[in-house]
N, C-alpha and C positions, 0 to 999 in steps of 0.2 A: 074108211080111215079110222084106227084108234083113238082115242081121248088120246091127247098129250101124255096126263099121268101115266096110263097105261104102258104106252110106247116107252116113257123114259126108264117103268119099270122094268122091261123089259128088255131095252137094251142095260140097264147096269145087272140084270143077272147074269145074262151072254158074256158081259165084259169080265163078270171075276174066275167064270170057268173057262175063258177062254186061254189058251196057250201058244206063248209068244213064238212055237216052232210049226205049230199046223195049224191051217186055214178053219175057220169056224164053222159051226152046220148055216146053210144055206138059209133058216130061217132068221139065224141069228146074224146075217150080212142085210137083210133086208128088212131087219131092226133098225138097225144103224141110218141105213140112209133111211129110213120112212121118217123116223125121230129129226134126222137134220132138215131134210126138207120139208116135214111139217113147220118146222117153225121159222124158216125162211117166208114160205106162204101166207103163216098167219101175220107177217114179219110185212110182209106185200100184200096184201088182197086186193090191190087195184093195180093193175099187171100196168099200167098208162102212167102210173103217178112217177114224175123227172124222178131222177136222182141227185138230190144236190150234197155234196163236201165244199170243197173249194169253191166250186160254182156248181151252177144248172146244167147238168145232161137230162135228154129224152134217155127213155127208158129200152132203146134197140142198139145202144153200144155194146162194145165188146163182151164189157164186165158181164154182163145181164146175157149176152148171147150165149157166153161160155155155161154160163147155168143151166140154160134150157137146152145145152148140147147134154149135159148130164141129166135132166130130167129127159127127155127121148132117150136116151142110155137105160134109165129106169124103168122106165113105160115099158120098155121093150121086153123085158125080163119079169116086170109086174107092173102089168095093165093095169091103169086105173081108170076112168070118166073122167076123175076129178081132176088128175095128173093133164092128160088128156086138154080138158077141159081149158085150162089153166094158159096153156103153152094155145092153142088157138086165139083163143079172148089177144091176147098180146099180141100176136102174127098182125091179129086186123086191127089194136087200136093204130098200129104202125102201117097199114092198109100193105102189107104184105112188102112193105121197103125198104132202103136204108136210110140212113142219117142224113148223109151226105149225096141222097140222089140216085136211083137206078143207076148211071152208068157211070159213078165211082171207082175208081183202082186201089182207094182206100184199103187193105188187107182188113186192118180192125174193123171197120163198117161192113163188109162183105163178111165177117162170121154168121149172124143171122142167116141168110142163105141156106145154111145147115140145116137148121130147123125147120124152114120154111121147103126144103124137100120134102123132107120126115114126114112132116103133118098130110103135104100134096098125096105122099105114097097110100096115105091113109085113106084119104078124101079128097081124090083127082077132082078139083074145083079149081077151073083153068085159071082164075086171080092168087092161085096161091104162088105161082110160077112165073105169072108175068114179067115183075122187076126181075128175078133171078136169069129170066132166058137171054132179056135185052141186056142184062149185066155181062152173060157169060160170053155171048155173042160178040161183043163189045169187046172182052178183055181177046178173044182169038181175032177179030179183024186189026189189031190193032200188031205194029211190030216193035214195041214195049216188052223187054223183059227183066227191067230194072227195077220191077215194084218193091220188091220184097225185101229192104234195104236193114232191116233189122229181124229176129229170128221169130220174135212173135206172130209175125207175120204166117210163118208155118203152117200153125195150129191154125188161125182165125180165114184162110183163105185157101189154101192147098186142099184138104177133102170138100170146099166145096165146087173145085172146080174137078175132082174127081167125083165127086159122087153126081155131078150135074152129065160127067164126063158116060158114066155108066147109067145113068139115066137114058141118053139119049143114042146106049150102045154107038158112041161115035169117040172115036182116039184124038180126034183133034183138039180136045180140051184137055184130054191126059197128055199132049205134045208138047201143049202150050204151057201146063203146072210146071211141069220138066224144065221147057226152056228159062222159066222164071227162075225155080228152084236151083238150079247150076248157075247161074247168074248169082245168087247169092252165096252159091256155097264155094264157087272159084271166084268171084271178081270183087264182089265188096268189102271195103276194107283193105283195097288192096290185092292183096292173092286169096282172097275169100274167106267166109264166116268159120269154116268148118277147118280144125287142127287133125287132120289126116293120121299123125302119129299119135297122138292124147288121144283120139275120136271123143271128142267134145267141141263144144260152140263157142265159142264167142258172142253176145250180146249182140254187137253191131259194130260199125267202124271205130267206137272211143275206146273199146276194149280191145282190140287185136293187139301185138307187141309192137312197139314196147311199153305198153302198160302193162303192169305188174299190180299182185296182190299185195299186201304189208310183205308177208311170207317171202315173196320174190319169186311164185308161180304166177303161171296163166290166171287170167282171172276167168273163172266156169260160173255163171249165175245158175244156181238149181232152175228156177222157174223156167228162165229161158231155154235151157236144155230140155227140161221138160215138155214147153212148147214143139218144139222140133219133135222131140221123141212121140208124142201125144198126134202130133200134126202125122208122121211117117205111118203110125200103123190107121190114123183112119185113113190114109189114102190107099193103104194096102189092100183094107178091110172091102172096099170098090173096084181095084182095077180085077181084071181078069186075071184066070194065072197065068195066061200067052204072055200078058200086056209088055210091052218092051224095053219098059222102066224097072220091072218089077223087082226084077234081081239085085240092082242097086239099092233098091230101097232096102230090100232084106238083108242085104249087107253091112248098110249102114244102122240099121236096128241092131245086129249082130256086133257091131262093133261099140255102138253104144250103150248095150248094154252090159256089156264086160270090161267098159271103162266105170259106168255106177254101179254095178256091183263093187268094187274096189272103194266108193265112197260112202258107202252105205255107212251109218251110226252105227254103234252097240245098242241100242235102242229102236230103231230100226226107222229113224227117218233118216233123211239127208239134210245135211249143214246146207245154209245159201248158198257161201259160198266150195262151192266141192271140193279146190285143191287147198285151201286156207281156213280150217275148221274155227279159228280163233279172231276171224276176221267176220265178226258178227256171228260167232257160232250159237250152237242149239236148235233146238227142234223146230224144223219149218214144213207146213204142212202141204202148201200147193207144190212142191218140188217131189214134195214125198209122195201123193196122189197120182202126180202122173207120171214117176215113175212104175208106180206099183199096176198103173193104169195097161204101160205100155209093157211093162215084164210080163203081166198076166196073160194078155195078148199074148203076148207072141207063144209062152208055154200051150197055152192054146192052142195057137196052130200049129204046132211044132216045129215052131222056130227057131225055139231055144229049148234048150235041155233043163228037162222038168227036177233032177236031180241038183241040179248045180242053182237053179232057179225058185224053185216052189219054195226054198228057204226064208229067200229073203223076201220075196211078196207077203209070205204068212209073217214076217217078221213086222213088215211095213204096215200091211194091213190091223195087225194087232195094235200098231203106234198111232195109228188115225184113230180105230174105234175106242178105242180104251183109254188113250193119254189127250189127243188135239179133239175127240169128241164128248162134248157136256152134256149129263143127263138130259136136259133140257133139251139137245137139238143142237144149241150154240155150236160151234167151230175153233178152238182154237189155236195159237201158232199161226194165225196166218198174217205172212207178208201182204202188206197192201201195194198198191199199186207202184211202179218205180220201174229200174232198168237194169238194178243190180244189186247184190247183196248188203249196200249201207243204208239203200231206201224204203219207202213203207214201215216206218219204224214208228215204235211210239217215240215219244220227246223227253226228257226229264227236265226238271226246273230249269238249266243250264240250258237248255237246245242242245245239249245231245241227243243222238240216236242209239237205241238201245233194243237190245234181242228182243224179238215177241215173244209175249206171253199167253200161258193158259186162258186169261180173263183179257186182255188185248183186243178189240173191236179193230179191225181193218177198214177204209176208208171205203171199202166196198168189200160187203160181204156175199156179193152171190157169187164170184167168179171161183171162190176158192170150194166153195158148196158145189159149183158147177165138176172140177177135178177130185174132190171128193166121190161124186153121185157117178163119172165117168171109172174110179176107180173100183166102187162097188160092184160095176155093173159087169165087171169082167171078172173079178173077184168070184163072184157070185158062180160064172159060168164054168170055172177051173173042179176037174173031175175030182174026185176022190175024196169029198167032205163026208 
């Protein structure tokens, strides 16, 4: 791993030649994320130690899970030991489990899971699987498909009951994603998460209509869409091409993302909130991460069309590294934790809430490093640098 100095210097060189309409060379993407996740780590070097803001969390919730989904993102593309290293040490001080217990329906406490395949695939060491098998086992015996009652849910639980699903070359866990999944996207909230004609999310039941933005649009939270969107290509990235879902899913990728391409900045992130730029607008960085996360994907596979697409990734991609990324490492722009575009804000004297900033510290800074290090990693993989 470089000296700090080194890595910062060498990502602000990348940053001043780079240009805001094509993708950077391939060393200078994996600048970027070394420099942020260097100093995440030196930020952590006791992978066990709680997380406390408001209160005490252990250190295997969401936030922290979402991280080391992007540090295996990393790993993958640039091996490290140390990377490596880093993401085990933690699996066990947590003895390979969740929060809330082996057989939790928790979506947030089931993200670890994730990672805790990753590593197994590496180093088939039968405790790294155990909670996961009796989890996954648990979530198909049961005839529950009500879990997933808000959209974060997506991201933090759906690949890993697909990638446990392709693991075990068995469909009944890819069945069972499904039957949860259309369970949120038709029933909750009513007639379901998902606006069919917008092809955008809804948060959860407090958002469907008639709630309204200031504006008197839908309310679309960047992040939360992004969770969906983030959540649909890693399940894609596991099922088979047969698999029986798969086309839907490709559809609604396809549809989603020719609904944020239309929200996309001049600048090349996305506003909180999507249909209401002025409603907590400017640059936010986790929404713009996984979108650029889940556009690169899919140009990748050729999902989407690399003409109409490879724009506004390279547009996005240049707004992470260059504008929400600090020489240092730092992160910023990011929303902290919340359910919609008026929360995770900083405060001003008054208690207001007020747009994030460059220098803005988030109430938890690994999760937003986590869709960062996920957006690199695809970035990174897109042909023609």
């Amino acid at each position: 791993m470089l000296p700090m100095k080194m890595i910062s210097a060498t990502v602000a060189l990348s940053a001043a030649s780079l240009s805001a309409q094509e993708l950077p060379k391939s060393g200078a993407i994996l600048a970027s994320m070394r420099v942020a996740n260097t100093h995440f780590m030196e930020e952590w070097p006791d992978v066990g130690k709680t997380i406390i803001t408001n209160r005490e969390r252990p250190s295997n919730i969401w936030t922290r899970a979402v991280y080391y989904e992007g540090l295996m993102a990393f790993q993958a593309i640039a091996p490290d030991p140390r990377n490596y290293d880093y993401a085990v040490r933690w699996a066990e001080f947590h003895k390979w489990g969740m929060r809330s217990g082996d057989l939790t329906r928790n979506a947030d406490d089931q993200c670890c899971l994730q990672t805790y395949l990753d590593l197994y695939k590496i180093d088939p060491k039968p405790e790294r699987i155990l909670a996961l098998t009796a989890n996954m086992d648990a979530m198909v015996a049961s005839d529950k498909i009500d879990d997933w009652s808000w959209v974060d849910a997506m991201q933090m639980a759906m690949p890993a009951m697909a990638k446990f699903g392709a693991f075990k070359h068995d469909a009944k866990y890819f069945e069972k994603a499904h039957a949860i999944y259309t369970y949120m996207r038709t029933k909750h909230g009513g007639s379901g998460l998902y606006n069919s004609t917008e092809h955008l999310w809804w948060r959860d039941k407090d958002f469907v209509p008639p709630y309204k933005e200031p504006n008197g649009k839908n309310c679309y939270w960047s992040r939360g869409n992004g969770w969906v969107f983030a959540g649909l290509v890693r399940v894609l990235e596991e099922l088979p091409t047969d698999a029986a879902h798969r086309a839907e899913y490709e559809q609604t990728v396809k549809e989603m993302s020719a609904a944020l391409a239309a929200c996309q900045r001049d600048d090349g992130f996305w506003n909180a909130s999507l249909h209401d730029p002025n409603h907590f607008g400017g640059k936010e960085t986790t929404g713009t991460a996984l979108f650029t996360y889940g556009l690169a994907w899919g140009i990748r596979h050729q999902l989407l069309d690399e003409k109409t697409y490879l724009p506004i990734v390279a547009r996005a991609w240049h707004a992470l590294a260059t504008e929400a990324l600090h020489p240092d490492g730092f992160l910023g722009y990011v929303q902290g934790t919340g359910k919609q575009p008026s929360e995770g804000r900083p405060i001003d004297k008054s208690g207001t809430p007020q747009p994030v900033g460059y220098d803005d510290k988030p109430d938890f800074t690994d999760f937003g490093l986590g869709c960062f290090l996920l957006a690199g990693s695809e970035v990174y993989r897109l042909p023609s640098r």
